[in-house]
C-alpha positions in Angstrom: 178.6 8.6 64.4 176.5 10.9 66.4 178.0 13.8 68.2 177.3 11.9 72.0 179.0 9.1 70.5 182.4 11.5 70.3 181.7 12.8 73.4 181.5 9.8 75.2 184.8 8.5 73.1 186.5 11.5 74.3 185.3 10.8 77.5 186.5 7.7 78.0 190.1 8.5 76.2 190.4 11.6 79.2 189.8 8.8 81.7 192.3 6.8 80.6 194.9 9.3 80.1 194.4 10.2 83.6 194.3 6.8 84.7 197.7 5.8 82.8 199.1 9.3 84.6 198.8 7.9 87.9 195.9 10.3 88.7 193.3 8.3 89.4 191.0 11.5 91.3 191.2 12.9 88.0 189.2 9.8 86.2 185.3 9.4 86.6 183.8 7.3 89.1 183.5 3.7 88.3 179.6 4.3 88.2 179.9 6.6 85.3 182.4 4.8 83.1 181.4 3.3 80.1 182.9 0.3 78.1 184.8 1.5 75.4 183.8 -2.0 73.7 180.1 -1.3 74.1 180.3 2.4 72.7 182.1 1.2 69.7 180.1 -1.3 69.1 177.0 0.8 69.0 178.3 3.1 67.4 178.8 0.8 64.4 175.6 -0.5 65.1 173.8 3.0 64.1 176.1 2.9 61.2 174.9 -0.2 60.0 171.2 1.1 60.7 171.5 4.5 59.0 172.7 2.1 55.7 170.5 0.0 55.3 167.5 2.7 56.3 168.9 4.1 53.2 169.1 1.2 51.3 165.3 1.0 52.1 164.4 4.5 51.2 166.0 3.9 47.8 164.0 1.0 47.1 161.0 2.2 48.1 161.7 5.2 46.2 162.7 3.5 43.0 159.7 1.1 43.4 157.4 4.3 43.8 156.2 2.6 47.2 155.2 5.4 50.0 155.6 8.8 50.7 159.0 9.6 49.9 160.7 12.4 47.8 164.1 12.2 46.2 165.5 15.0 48.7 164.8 12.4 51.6 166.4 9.7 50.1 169.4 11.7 49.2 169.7 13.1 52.0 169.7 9.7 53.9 172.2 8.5 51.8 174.4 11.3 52.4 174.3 11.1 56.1 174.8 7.3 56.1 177.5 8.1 53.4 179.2 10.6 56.4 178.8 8.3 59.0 180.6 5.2 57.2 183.3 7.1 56.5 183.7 8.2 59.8 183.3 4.8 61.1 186.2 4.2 58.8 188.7 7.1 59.9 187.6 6.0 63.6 189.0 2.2 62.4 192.2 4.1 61.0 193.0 5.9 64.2 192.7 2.5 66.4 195.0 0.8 64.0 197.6 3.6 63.8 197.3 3.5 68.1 197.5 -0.3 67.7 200.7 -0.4 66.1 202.2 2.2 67.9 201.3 0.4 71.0 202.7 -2.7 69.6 206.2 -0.9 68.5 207.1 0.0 72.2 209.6 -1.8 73.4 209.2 -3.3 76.6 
């Protein structure tokens, strides 16, 4: 998960704090929001393509096929090591808010 993805998420939690407040001149104009369903879903989109470019550049690496050294195939690993399991602790959080939603009483 890039660093713009965070942002936005932040983002978009602030303007619906402010909108659950009751202060709606404190949330962004309807022109600048961005679904929160869209954003996560690219978000695990780049995931997805940060694995398997590494699954790639292992292959290829292991098959001796282009130009590659082992520190760029490690270090493609790594990162879409990072990113995966920051997808995860992202999945985490939404549960954890999805049960405490669902544990309010009415």
């Amino acid at each position: 998960m890039s660093v713009t993805s965070i942002d936005q998420v932040l983002a978009q939690m602030r303007v619906l704090r402010a909108e659950a407040a009751g202060n709606p001149e404190l949330a962004a104009p309807a022109s600048d929001q961005v679904s929160f369903s869209n954003m996560l879903k690219q978000s695990i989109d780049s995931v997805n393509d940060a694995q398997v470019k590494a699954a790639e550049m292992k292959t290829s690496f292991e098959l001796g096929q282009g130009d590659l050294n082992l520190a760029e195939v490690m270090i493609a690993a790594q990162k879409s090591s990072v990113s995966f399991e920051a997808m995860v602790q992202v999945r985490n959080k939404l549960i954890d808010a999805y049960k405490e939603v669902m544990n309010m009483p009415i």
